[in-house]
N, C-alpha and C positions, 0 to 999 in steps of 0.2 A: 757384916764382917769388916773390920777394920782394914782402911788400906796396905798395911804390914804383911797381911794377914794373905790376900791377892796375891803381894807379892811372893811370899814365900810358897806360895801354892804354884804358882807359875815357873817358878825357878825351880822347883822340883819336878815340875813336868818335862821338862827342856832339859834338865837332866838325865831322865830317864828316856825318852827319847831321844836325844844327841847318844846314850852312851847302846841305846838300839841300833840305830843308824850305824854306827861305830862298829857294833857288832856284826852286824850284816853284812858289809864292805869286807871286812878281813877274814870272812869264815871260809873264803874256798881261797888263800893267798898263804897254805900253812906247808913250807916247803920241807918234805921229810926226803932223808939222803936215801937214795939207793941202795946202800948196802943194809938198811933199815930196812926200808922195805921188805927187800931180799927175808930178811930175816924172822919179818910178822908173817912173810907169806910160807916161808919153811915152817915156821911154827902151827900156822892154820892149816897144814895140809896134815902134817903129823897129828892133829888133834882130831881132824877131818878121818883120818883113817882108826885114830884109836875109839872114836864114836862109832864108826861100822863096826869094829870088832866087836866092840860090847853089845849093840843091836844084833849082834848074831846069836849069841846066846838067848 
């Protein structure tokens, strides 16, 4: 394989890895408000209860 050829195989690996790394570091740093929260969890309970109703049938 031509030396070009290295290259651009290498620069795509470093790529893909650097944008791994990248991903790793900021995936627990995702800061959602409170009153959000509040809100997926009002929603999950309501769903949480409309799934036992229908299992009760």
């Amino acid at each position: 394989m031509p030396m070009i050829g290295w290259i651009f195989l290498l620069a795509a690996v470093a790529l893909v890895l650097g944008s791994l790394f990248m991903l790793r570091d900021s995936a627990g740093k995702m800061q959602v408000p409170e009153d959000k929260l509040e809100k997926v969890r009002k929603r999950k309970a309501e769903l949480e209860a409309e799934e036992k109703s229908e299992d009760q049938w």
